[in-house]
VOLUM-852361 format. One record per residue (C-alpha): residue number from 1; residue in one letter; x negated, y negated, z negated. Coordinates in steps of 0.25 Angstrom, whole numbers. Layout:
N
+-----+-----+-------+-------+-------+
:   n : res :    px :    py :    pz :
+-----+-----+-------+-------+-------+
: NUM :   A :     X :     Y :     Z :
...
+-----+-----+-------+-------+-------+
This chain:
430
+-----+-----+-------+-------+-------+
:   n : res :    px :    py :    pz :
+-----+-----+-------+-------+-------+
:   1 :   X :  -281 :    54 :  -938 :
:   2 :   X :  -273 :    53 :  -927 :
:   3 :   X :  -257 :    60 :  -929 :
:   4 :   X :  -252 :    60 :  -914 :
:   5 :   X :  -234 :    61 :  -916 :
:   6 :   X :  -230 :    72 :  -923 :
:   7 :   X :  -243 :    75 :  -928 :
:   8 :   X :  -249 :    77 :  -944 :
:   9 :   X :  -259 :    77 :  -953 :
:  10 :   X :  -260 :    83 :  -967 :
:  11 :   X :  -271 :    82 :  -976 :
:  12 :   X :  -272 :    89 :  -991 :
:  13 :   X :  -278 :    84 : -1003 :
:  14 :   X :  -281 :    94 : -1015 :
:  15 :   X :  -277 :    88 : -1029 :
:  16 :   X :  -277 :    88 : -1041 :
:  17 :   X :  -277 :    73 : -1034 :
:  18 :   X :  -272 :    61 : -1032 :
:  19 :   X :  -270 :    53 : -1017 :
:  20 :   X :  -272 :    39 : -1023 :
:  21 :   X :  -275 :    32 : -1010 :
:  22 :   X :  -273 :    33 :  -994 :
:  23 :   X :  -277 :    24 :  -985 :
:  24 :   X :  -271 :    25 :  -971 :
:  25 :   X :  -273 :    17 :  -956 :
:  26 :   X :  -262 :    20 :  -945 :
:  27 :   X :  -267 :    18 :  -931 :
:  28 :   X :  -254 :    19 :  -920 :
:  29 :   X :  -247 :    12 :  -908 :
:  30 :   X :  -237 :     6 :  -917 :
:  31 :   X :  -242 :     6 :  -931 :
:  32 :   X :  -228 :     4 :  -937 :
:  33 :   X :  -221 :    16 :  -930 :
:  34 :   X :  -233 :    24 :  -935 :
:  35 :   X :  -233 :    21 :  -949 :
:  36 :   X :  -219 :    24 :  -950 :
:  37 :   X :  -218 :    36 :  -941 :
:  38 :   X :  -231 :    44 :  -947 :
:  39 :   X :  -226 :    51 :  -960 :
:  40 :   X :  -235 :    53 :  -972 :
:  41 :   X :  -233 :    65 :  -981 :
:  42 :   X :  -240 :    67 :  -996 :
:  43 :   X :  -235 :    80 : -1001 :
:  44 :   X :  -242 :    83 : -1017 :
:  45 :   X :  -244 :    97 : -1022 :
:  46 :   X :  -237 :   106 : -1013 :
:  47 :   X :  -225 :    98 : -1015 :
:  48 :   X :  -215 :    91 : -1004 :
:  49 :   X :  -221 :    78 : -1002 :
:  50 :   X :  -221 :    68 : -1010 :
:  51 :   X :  -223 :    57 : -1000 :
:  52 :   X :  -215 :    55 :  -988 :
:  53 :   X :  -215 :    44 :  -977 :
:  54 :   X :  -220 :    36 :  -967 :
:  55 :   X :  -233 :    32 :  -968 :
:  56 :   X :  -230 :    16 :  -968 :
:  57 :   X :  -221 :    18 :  -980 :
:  58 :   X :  -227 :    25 :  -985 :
:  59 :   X :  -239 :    13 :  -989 :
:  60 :   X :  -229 :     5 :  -989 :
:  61 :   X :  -229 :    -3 :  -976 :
:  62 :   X :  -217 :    -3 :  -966 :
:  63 :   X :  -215 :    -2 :  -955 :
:  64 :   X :  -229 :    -5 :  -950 :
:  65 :   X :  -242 :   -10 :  -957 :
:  66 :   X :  -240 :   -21 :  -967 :
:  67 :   X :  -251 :   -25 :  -975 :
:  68 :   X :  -249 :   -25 :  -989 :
:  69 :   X :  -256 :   -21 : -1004 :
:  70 :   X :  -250 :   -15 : -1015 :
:  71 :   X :  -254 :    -8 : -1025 :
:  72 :   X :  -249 :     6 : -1021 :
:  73 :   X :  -251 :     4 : -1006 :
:  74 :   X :  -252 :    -6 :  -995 :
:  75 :   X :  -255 :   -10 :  -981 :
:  76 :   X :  -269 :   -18 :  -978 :
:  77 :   X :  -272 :   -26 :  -968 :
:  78 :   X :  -279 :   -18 :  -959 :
:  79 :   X :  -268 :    -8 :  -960 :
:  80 :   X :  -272 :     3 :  -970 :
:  81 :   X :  -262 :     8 :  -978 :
:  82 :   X :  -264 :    12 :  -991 :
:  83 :   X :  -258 :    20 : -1003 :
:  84 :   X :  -265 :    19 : -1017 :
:  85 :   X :  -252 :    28 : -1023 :
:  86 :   X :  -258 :    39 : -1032 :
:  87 :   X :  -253 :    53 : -1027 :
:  88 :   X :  -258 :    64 : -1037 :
:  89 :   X :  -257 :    78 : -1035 :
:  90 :   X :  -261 :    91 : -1041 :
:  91 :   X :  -263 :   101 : -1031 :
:  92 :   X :  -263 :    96 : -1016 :
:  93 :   X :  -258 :    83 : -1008 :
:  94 :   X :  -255 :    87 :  -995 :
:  95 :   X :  -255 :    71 :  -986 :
:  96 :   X :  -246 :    74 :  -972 :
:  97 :   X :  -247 :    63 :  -960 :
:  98 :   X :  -235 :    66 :  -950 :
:  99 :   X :  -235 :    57 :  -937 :
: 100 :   X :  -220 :    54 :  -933 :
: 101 :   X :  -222 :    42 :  -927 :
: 102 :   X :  -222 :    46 :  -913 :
: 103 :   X :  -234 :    40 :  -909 :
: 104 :   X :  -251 :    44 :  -911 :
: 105 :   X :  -254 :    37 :  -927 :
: 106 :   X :  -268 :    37 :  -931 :
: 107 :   X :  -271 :    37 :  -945 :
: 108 :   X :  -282 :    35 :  -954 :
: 109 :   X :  -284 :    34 :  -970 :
: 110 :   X :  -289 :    41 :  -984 :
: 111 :   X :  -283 :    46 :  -992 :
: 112 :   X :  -289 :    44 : -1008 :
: 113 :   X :  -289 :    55 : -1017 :
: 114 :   X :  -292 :    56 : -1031 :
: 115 :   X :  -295 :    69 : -1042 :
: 116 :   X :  -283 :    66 : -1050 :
: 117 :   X :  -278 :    77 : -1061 :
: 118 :   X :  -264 :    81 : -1060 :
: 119 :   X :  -258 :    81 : -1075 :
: 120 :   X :  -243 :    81 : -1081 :
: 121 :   X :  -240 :    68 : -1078 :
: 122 :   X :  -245 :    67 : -1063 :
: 123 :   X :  -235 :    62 : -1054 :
: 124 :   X :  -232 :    64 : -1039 :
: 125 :   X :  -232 :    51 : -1030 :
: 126 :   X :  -219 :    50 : -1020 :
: 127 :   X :  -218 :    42 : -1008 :
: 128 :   X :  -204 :    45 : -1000 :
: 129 :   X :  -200 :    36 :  -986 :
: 130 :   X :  -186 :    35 :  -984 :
: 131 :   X :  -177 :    25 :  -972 :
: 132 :   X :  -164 :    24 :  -967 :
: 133 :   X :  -160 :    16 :  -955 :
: 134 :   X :  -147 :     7 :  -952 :
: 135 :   X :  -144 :     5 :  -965 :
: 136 :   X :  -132 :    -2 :  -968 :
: 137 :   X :  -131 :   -14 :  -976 :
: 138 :   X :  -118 :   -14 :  -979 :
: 139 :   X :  -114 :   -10 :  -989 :
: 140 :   X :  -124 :   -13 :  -998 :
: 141 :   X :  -131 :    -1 : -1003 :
: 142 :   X :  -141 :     7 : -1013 :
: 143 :   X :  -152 :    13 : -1005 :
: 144 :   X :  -162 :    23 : -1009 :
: 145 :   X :  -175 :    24 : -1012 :
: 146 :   X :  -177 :    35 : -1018 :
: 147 :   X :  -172 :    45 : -1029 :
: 148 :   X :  -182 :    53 : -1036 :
: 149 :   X :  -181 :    65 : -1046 :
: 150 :   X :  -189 :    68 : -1058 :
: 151 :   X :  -199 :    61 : -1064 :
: 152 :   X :  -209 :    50 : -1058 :
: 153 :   X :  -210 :    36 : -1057 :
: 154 :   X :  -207 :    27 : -1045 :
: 155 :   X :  -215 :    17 : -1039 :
: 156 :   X :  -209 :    10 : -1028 :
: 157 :   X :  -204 :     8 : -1013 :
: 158 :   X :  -206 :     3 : -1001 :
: 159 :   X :  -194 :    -3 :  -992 :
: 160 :   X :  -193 :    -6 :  -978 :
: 161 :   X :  -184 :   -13 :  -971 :
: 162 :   X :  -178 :   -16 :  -957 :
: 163 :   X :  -169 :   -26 :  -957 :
: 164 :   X :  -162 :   -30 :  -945 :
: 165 :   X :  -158 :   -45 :  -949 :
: 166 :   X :  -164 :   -57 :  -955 :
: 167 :   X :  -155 :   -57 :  -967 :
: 168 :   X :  -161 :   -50 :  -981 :
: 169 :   X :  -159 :   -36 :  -984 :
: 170 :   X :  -166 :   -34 :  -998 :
: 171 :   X :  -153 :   -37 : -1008 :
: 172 :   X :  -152 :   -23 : -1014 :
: 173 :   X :  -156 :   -21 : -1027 :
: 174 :   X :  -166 :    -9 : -1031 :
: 175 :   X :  -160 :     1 : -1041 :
: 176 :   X :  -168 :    11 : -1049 :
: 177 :   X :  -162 :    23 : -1055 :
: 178 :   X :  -171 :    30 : -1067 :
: 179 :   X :  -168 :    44 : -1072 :
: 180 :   X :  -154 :    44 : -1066 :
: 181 :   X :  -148 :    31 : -1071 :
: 182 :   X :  -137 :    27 : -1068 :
: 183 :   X :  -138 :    14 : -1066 :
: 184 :   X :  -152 :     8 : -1060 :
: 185 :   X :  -162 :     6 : -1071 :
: 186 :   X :  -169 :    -3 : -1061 :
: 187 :   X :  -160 :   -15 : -1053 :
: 188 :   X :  -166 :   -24 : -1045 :
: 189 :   X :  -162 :   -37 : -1039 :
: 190 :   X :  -163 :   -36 : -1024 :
: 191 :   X :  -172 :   -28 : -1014 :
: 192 :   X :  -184 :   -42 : -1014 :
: 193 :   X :  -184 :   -43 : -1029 :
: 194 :   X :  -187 :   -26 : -1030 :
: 195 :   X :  -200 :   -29 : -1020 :
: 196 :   X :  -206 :   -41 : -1026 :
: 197 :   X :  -199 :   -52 : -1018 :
: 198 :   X :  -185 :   -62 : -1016 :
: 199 :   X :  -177 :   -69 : -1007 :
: 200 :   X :  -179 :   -61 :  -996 :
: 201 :   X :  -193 :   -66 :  -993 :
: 202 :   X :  -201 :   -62 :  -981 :
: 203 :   X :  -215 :   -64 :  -985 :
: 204 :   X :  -223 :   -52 :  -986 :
: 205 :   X :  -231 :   -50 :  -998 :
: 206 :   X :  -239 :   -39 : -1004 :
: 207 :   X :  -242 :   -36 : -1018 :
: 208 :   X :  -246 :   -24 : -1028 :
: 209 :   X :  -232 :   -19 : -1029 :
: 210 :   X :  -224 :   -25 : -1020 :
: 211 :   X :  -224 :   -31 : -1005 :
: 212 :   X :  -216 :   -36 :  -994 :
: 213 :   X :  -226 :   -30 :  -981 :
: 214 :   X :  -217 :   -33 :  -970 :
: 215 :   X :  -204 :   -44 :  -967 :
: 216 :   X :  -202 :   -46 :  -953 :
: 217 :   X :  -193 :   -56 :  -952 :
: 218 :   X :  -187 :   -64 :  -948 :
: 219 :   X :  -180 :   -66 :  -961 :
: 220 :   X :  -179 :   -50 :  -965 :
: 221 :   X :  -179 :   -46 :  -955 :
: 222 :   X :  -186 :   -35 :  -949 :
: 223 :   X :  -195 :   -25 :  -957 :
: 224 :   X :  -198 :   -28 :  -970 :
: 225 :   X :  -207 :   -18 :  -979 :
: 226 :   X :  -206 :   -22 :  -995 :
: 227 :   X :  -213 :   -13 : -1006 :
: 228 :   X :  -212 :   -12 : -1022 :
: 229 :   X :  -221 :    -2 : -1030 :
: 230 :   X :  -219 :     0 : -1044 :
: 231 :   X :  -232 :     4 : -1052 :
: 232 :   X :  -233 :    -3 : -1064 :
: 233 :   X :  -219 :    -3 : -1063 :
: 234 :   X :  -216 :    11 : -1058 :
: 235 :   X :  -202 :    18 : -1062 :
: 236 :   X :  -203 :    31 : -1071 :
: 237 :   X :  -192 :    41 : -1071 :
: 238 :   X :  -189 :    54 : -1077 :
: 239 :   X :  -179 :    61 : -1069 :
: 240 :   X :  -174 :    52 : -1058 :
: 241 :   X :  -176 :    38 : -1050 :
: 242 :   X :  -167 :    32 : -1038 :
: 243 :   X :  -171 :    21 : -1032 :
: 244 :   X :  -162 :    11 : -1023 :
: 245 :   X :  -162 :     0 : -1016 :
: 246 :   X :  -149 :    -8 : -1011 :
: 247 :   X :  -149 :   -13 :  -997 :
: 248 :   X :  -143 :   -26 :  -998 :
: 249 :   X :  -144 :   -33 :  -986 :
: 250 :   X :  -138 :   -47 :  -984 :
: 251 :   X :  -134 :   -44 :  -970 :
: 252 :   X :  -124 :   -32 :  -963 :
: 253 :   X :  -133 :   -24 :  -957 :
: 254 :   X :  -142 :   -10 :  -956 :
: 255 :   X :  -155 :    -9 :  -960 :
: 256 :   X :  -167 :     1 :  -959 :
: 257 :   X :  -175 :     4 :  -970 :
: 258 :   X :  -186 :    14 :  -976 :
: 259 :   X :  -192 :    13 :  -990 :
: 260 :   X :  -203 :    22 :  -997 :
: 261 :   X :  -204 :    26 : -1013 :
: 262 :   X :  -215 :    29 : -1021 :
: 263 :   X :  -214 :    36 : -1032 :
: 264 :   X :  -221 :    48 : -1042 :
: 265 :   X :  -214 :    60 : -1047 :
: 266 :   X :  -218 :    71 : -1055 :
: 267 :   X :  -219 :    85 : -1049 :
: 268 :   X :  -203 :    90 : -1046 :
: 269 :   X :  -201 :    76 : -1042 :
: 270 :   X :  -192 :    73 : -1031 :
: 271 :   X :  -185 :    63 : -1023 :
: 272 :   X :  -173 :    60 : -1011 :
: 273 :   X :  -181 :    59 :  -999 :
: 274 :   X :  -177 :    65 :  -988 :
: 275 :   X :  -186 :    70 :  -975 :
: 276 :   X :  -192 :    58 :  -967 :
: 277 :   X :  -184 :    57 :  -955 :
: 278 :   X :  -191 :    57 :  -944 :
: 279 :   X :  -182 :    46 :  -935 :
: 280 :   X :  -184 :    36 :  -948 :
: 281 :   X :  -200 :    37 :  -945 :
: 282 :   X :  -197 :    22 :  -937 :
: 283 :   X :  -198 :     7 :  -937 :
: 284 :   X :  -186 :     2 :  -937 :
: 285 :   X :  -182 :    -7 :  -924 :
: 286 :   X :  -178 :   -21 :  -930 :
: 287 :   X :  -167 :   -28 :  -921 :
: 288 :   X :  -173 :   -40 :  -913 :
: 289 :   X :  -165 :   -53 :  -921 :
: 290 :   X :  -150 :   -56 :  -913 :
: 291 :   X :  -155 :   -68 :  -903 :
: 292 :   X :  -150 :   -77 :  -891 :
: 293 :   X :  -147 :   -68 :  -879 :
: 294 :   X :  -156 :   -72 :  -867 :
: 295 :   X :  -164 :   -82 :  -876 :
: 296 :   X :  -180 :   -81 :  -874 :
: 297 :   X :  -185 :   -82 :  -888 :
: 298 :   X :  -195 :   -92 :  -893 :
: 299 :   X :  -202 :   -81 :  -901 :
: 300 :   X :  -204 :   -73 :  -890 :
: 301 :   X :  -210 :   -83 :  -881 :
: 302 :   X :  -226 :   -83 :  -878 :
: 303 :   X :  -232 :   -95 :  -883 :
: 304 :   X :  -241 :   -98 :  -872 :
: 305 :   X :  -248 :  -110 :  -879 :
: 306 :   X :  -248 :  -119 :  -892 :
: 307 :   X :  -256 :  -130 :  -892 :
: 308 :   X :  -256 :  -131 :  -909 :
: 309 :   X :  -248 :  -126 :  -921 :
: 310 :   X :  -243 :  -112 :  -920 :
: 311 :   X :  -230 :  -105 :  -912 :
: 312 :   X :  -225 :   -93 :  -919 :
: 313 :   X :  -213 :   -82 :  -920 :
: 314 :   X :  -206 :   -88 :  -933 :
: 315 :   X :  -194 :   -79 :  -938 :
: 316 :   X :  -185 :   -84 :  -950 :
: 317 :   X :  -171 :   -86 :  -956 :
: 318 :   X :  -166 :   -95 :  -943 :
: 319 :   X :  -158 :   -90 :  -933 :
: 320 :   X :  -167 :   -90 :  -921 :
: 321 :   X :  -164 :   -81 :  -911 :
: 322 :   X :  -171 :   -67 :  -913 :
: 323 :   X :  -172 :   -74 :  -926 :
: 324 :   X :  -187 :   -80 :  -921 :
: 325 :   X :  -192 :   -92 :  -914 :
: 326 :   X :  -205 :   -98 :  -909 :
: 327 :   X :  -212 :  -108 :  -920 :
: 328 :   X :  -221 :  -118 :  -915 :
: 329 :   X :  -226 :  -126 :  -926 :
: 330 :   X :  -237 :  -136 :  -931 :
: 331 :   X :  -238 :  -143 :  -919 :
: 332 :   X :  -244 :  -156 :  -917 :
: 333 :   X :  -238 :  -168 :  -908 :
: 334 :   X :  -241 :  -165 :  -892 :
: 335 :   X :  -245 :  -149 :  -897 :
: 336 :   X :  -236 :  -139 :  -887 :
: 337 :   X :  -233 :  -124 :  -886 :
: 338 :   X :  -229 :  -115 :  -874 :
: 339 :   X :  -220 :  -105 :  -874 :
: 340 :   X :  -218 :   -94 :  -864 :
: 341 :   X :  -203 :   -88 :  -860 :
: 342 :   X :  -200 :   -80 :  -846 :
: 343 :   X :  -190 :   -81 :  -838 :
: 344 :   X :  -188 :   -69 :  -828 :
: 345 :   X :  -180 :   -78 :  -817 :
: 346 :   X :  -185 :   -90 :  -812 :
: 347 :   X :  -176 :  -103 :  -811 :
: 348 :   X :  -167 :  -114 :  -816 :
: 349 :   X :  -165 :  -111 :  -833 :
: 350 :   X :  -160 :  -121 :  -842 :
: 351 :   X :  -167 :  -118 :  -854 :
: 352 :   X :  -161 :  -118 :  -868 :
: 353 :   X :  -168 :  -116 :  -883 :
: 354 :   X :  -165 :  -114 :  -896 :
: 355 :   X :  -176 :  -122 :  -905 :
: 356 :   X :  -177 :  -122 :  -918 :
: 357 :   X :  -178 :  -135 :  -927 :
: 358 :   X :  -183 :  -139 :  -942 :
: 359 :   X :  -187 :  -150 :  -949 :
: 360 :   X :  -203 :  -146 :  -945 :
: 361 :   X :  -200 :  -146 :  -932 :
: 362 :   X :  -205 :  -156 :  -921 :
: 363 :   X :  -202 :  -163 :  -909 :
: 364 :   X :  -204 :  -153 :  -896 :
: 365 :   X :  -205 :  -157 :  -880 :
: 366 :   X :  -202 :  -143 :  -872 :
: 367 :   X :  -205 :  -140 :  -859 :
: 368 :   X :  -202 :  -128 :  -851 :
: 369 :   X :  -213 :  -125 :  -839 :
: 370 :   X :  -219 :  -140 :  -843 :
: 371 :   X :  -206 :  -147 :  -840 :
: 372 :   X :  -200 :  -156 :  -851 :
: 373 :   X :  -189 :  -150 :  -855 :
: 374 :   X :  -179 :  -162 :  -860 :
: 375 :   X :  -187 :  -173 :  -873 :
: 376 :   X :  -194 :  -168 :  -885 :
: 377 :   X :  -185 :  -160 :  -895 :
: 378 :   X :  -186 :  -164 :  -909 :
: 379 :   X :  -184 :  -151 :  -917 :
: 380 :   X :  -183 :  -158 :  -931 :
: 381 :   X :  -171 :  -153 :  -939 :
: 382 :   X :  -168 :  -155 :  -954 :
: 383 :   X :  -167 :  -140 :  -956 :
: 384 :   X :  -173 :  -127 :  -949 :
: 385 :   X :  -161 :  -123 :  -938 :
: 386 :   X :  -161 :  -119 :  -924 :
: 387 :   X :  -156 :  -126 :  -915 :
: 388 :   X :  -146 :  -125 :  -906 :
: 389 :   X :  -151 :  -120 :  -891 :
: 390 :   X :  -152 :  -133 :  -882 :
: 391 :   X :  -156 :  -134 :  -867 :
: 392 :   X :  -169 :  -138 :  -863 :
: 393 :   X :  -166 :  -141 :  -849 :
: 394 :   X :  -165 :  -133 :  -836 :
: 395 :   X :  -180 :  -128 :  -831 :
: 396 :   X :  -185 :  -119 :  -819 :
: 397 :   X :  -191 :  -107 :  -825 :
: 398 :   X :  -200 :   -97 :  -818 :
: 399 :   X :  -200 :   -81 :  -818 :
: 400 :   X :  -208 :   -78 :  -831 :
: 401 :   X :  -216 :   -87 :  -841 :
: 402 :   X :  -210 :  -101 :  -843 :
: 403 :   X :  -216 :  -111 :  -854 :
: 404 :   X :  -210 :  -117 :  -865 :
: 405 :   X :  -218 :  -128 :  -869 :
: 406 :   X :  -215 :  -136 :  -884 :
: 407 :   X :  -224 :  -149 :  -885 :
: 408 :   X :  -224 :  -156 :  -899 :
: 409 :   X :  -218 :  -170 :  -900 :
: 410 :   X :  -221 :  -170 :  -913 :
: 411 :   X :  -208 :  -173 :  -924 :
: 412 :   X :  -200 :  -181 :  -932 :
: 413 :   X :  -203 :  -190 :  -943 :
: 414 :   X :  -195 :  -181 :  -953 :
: 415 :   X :  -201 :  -167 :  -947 :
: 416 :   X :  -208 :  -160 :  -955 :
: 417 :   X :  -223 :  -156 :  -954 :
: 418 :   X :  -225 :  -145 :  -943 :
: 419 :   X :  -218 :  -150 :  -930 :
: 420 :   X :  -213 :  -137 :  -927 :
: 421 :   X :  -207 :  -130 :  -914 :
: 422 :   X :  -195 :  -118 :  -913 :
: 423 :   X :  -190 :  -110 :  -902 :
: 424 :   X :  -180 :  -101 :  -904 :
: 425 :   X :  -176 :   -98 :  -890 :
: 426 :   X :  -175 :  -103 :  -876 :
: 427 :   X :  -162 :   -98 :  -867 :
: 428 :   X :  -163 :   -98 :  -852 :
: 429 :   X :  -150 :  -102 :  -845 :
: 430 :   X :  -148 :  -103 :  -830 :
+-----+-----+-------+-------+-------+
């Protein structure tokens, strides 16, 4: 189907039943604005619905599509989303697909359904969004997830995060209320710990429970989309749960964020979710890094050529300017790379750079439009750091495209393996 903005789609399926898988495909202009601006609606039994949210969260992937496989739900490769959540229902379970995203969405999936009897002991299954922008960091507080009434169990989250800094923002501790206690029954340790992981680590990995689907970097900074589902662990309750989540954040700062919960009630269940908000149905812009002013950035730089060895974008904990710089690395002795930066008026510039240095780094002669600028620079250092900006010399630049050219001279005794290259930054001075 094709939803043009503002439009829907609803389809009814008769019960006694249960949903027990969906398969969906999201064709749009920007994938990641249509994921989370088109809103997905499972109402069961003539009741308010029971799921709520964007269609991204609400398999578990955000913002965007980000492959991954669980047990409950995932993303593959070739961007099908799926569900495997069982959803029974006694009479009807009426599916709404509303397109807020402002722009034409076309979708395409299955729904699987199943004869399913409903008995005593059948339970309703719970999806619910909820996001808040610019939230503080200081001070410290508990965040929450969700508070559910009556008797269900719950069966886990999603969260994600934009974070407008490098530094680590999962500290808080998760804190799990049963049947109105007064103090959590459930304590964790800190926010990686409750989704399968530590030390602030950005390496994405997927398993049947839980996943890391998206860290951007550099640092953590960025998006990141974590998930835990708890099914062979799932948290019974008889009259009440609350779930929160501190942030705890190791910098002063605001940040974004937007979490779903799954969980099954029984019939009269209820929860604290409010209406979406229709302004909230958005990616979150994520600040461009604090950089030099004026400086043409290594990263952004067109590598025009690269004789051998590979020249990449590499992010990380250094303080590069817009916190990226242009790697050059596994080059061979006499091996050379060109880089690309405009200049929109011609003339007499002395050229300044910032570099960066390491013990895998080598020995470099640069050139800027083929001339030499000054002798071979040897970018050995016993420890990672980046250099202070240095002057390569005064140059005639023309109006648009001048080259950069790096020509390996090999390294250092001591150097280790990889005879690496790093710009950070050049910086045109008149």
């Amino acid at each position: 189907m094709t939803l043009t903005p503002g439009a829907g789609e609803s389809t009814t399926l008769p019960g006694p039943a249960a949903l027990c898988r969906i398969t969906c495909k999201v064709s749009a202009e920007n994938v990641e604005t249509a994921l989370r601006g088109c809103v997905v609606s499972i109402a069961f039994d003539e009741h308010s619905p029971a799921i709520l949210a964007p269609l991204g969260d609400f398999f578990g992937t955000a913002p965007g599509v980000n492959p991954y496989k669980s047990l409950p739900s995932g993303v593959l490769e070739d961007g099908t989303l799926y569900s495997s959540w069982v959803m029974p229902f006694k009479r009807e379970a009426v599916i709404r697909i509303h397109n807020l995203s402002g722009a034409a969405i076309q979708l395409q999936g299955v729904l699987g359904v199943k004869d399913r009897p409903w008995t005593e002991d059948s339970l309703y299954f719970h999806a619910k969004w909820r996001a808040e922008k610019d939230i503080p960091t200081r001070p410290m507080q508990d965040w929450n997830y969700l508070e559910a009434n009556g008797t269900g169990r719950f069966c886990g989250v999603m969260l994600h995060i934009a974070n407008p800094v490098k530094d680590w923002w999962g500290e808080g501790d998760e804190k799990i209320y049963v049947d109105g206690e007064a103090f959590p029954g459930f304590f964790g340790t800190g926010t990686e710990d409750y989704f399968g992981y530590a030390w602030c680590n950005t390496a994405l990995f997927t398993h049947a429970y839980h996943n890391q689907v998206r860290c951007d970097g550099p640092g953590n900074m960025g998006h990141s989309c974590v998930s835990r589902f708890h099914i062979m662990d799932n948290i019974p309750f008889k009259a009440s749960l609350k779930f929160d989540l501190e942030v705890w954040h190791w910098a002063d700062t605001k940040i974004t964020q937007a979490i779903m919960a799954y969980w099954y009630g029984a019939p009269g269940a209820t929860d604290n979710f409010a209406p979406i908000d229709p302004n909230l149905l958005v990616v979150p812009d994520i600040p461009e890094p604090p950089g030099v002013e004026g400086a043409l950035e290594g990263e952004k730089m067109r590598v025009v050529s690269v004789s051998n060895g590979t020249a990449e974008v590499q992010g990380g904990p250094w303080p590069w300017s817009r916190a990226f710089q242009l790697w050059w690395k596994h080059a061979g002795t006499g091996d050379k790379l060109a880089l690309a930066f405009s200049v929109e008026e011609p003339g007499e510039y002395e050229v300044r750079a910032a570099f960066t240095m390491a013990p895998d780094y080598g020995i470099h002669q640069l050139y800027i439009n083929g001339e030499k600028a000054g002798v071979p620079i040897d970018f050995y250092h016993e420890k990672v750091i980046v250099a202070k900006e240095r002057s390569l010399g005064r140059f005639h630049l023309k109006q648009g495209e001048n080259l950069l050219q790096v020509e390996s001279a090999g390294c250092r005794a001591e150097a280790r393996p990889g005879n690496m290259f790093g710009l950070d930054y050049l910086l045109l001075a008149p």
